[in-house]
C-alpha positions as CSV (number, residue, x, y, z in Angstrom):
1,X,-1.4,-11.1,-14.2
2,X,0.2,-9.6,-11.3
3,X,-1.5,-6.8,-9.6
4,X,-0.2,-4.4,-6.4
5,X,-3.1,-1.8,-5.2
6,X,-1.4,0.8,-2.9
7,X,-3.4,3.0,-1.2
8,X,-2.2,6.4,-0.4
9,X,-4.4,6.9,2.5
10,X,-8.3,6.3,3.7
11,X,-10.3,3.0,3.6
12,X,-11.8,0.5,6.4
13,X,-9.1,1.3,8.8
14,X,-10.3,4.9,9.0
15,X,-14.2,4.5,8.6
16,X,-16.5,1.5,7.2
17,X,-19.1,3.5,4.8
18,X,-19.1,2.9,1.6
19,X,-16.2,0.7,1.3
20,X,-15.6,1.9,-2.1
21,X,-12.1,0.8,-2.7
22,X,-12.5,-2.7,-0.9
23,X,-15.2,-3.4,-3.4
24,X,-12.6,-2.2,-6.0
25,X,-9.8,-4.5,-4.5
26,X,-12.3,-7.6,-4.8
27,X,-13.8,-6.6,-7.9
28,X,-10.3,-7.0,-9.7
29,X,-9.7,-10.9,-7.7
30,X,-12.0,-12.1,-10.7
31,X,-13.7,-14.1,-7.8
32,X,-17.1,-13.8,-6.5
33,X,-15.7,-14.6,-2.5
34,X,-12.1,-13.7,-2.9
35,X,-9.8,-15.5,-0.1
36,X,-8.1,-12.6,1.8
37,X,-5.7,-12.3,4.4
38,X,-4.7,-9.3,6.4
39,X,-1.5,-8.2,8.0
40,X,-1.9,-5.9,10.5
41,X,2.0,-6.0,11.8
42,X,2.8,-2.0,11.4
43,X,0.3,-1.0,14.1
44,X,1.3,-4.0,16.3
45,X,-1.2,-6.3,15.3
46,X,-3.5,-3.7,16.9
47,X,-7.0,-5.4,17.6
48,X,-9.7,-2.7,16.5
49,X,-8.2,-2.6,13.4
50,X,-8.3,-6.1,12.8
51,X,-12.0,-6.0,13.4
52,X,-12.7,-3.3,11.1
53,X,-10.9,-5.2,8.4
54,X,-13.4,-8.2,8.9
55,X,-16.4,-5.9,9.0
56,X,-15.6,-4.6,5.7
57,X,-14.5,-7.5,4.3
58,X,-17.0,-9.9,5.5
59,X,-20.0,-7.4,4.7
60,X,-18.2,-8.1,1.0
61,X,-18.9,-11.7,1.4
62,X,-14.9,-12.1,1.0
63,X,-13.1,-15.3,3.0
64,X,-11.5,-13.6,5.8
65,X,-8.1,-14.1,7.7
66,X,-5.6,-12.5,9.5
67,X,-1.6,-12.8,10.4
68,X,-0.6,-12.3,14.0
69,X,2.9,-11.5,14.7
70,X,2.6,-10.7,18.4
71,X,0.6,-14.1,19.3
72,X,1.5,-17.8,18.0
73,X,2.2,-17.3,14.6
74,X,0.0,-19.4,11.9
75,X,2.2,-21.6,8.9
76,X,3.4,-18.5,7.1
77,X,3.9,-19.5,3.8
78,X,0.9,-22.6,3.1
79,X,-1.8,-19.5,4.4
80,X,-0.4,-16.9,2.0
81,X,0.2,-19.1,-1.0
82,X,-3.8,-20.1,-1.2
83,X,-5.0,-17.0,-0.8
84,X,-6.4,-14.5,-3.6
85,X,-5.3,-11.2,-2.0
86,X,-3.2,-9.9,0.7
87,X,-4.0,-6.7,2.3
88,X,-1.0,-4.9,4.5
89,X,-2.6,-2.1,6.9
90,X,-1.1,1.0,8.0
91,X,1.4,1.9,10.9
92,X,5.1,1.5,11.1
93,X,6.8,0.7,8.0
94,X,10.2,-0.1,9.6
95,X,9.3,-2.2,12.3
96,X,7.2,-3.9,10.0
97,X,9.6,-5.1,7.7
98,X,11.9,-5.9,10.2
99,X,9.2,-8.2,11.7
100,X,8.5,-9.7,8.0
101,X,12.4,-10.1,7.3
102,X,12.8,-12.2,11.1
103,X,10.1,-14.5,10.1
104,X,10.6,-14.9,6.4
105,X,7.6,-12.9,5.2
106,X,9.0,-10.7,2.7
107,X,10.4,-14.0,0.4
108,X,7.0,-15.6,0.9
109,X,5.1,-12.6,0.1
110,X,7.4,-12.5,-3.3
111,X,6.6,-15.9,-4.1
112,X,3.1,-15.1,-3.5
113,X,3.5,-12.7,-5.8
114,X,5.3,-14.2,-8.6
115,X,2.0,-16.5,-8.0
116,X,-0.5,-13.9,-9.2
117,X,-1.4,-13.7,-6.1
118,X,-2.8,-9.8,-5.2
119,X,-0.8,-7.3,-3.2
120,X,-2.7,-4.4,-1.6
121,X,-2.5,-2.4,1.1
122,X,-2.7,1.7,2.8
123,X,0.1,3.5,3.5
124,X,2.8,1.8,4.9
125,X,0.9,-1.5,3.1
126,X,1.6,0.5,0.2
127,X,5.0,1.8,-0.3
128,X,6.5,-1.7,1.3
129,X,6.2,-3.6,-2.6
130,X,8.6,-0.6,-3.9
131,X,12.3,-0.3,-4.1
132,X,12.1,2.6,-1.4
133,X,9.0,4.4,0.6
134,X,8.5,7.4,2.4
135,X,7.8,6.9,6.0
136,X,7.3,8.7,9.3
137,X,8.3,5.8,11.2
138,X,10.3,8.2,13.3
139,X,8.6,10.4,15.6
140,X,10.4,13.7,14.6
141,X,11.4,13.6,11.2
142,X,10.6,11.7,7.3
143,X,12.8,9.3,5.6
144,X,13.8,7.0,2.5
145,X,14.1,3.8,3.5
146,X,15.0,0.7,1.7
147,X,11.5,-1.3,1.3
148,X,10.5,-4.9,-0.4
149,X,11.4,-4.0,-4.3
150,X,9.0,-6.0,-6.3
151,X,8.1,-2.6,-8.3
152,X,10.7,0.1,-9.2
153,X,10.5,3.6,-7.9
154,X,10.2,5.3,-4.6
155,X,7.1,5.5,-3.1
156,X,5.3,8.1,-0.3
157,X,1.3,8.1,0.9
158,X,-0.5,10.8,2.3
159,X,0.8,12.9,-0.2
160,X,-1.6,15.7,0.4
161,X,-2.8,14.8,3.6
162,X,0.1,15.5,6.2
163,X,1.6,18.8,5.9
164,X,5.6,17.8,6.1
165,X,5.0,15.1,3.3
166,X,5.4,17.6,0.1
167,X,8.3,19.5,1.5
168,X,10.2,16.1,2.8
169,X,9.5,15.1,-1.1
170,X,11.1,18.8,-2.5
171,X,13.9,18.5,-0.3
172,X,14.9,14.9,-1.4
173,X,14.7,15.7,-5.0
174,X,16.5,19.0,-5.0
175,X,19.4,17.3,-2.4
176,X,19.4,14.2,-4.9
177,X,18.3,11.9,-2.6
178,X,16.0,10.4,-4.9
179,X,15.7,11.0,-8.5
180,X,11.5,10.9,-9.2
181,X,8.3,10.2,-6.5
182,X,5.7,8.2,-7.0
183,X,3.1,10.4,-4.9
184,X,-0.3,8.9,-3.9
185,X,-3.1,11.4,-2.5
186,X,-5.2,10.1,0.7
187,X,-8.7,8.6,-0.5
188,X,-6.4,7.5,-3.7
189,X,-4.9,4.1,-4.9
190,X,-2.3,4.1,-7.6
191,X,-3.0,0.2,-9.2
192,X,-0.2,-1.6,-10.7
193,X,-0.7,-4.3,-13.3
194,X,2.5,-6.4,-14.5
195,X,5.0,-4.0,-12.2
196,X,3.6,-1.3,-13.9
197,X,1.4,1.6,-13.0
198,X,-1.8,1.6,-14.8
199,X,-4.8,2.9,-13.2
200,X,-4.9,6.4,-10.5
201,X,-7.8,5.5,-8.3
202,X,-9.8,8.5,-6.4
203,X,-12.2,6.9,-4.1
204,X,-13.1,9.6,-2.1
205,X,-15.0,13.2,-2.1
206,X,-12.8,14.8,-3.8
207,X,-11.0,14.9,-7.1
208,X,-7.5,13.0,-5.9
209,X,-4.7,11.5,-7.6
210,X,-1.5,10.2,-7.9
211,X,1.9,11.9,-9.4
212,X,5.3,11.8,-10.3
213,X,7.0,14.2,-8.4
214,X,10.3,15.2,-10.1
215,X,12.7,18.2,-10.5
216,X,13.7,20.0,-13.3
217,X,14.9,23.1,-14.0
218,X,15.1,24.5,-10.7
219,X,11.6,23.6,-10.8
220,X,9.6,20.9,-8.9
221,X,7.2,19.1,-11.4
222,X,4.4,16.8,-10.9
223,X,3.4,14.9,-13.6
224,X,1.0,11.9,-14.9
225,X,2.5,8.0,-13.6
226,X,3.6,7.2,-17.4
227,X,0.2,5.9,-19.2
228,X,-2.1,5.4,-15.7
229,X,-5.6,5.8,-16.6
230,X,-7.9,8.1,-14.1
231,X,-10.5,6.1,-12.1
232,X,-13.2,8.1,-10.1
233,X,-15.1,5.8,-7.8
């Protein structure tokens, strides 16, 4: 069973409470101490995120890891193909897959994949496994960019959390940029199983979700992911 768990914003790189969705995440490994590796290359391999991903993860009693782009670089592709989950952190979406592409990662991640293996990951860890994201990789303005493509669809986080993300989405729609948006809240994960979405998961105080953001009849629509099931934490 293949599984992707993008996160549309919240987790262990904001605060370590109540870890709610990690223990999600591991719950669905089918693995009492899951093998998982994080890849923190969108903020730069930035170092206080790497240690909040092993707080939370360790306190889970998971097998830990970590990929480091900006040091010596482990084997790539033996590490990722024996582990149980992969977890991509937030930050730069661009840079990141321009990093990934240079060193190979986005094929290995596919075969990992194709494996079974679990894809997750927050914000830019979560649009990267569509066709196209959503991204504020620039400084001044939002764009579609081309992303990994194991899943169909375009992709944007922080749905309802940044301000210029819903009228970035309207404007693409009505202009035909894109022709539907899959939209996931913050504190929300939309779960895919077999390439398709199947579970809308609100870990957080409030009653969030995911949509499909389309336009119709001069109208902008947002709509249930085909047959997702809701999940409150």
């Amino acid at each position: 069973m293949k599984q992707i768990i993008a996160i549309g914003g919240g987790g262990f790189g904001r605060t370590i409470k109540d870890l709610k969705i990690e223990k999600y995440i591991k719950s669905h490994s089918g693995k009492s101490n899951p093998k998982i590796c994080f890849i923190p290359t969108a903020t730069g391999d930035d170092q206080g995120y790497i240690e909040n991903f092993y707080k939370a993860f360790d306190e889970l009693g998971c097998e830990t890891s970590h990929i480091n782009f900006f040091k010596r670089t482990i084997d790539l592709r033996s590490h990722i193909l024996e582990q149980d989950i992969v977890y991509v952190g937030g930050g730069n979406t661009k840079s990141m897959l321009a990093v990934w592409k240079e060193w190979g990662l986005d094929s290995i991640l596919k075969e990992a994949y194709d494996k079974e293996i679990m894809m997750s990951g927050v914000s830019a860890g979560a649009i990267c496994w569509f066709e196209r994201g959503i991204t504020d990789s620039w400084a001044d303005h939002q764009e579609t960019i081309n992303c990994l493509g194991f899943v169909k669809g375009t992709c944007c986080p922080h749905y309802d959390e940044e301000p210029e993300r819903i009228p970035y989405v309207k404007d693409a729609l009505t202009n035909n940029g894109i022709n539907s948006c899959l939209a996931i809240e913050g504190y929300t994960a939309l779960h895919l199983i077999d390439d398709e979405p199947a579970f809308s998961v609100s870990f957080g105080d409030n009653d969030t979700n995911c949509h499909e953001v389309i336009y119709k009849n001069n109208e902008v629509a947002h709509n249930s992911i085909g047959k997702t099931v809701k999940v409150n934490l």
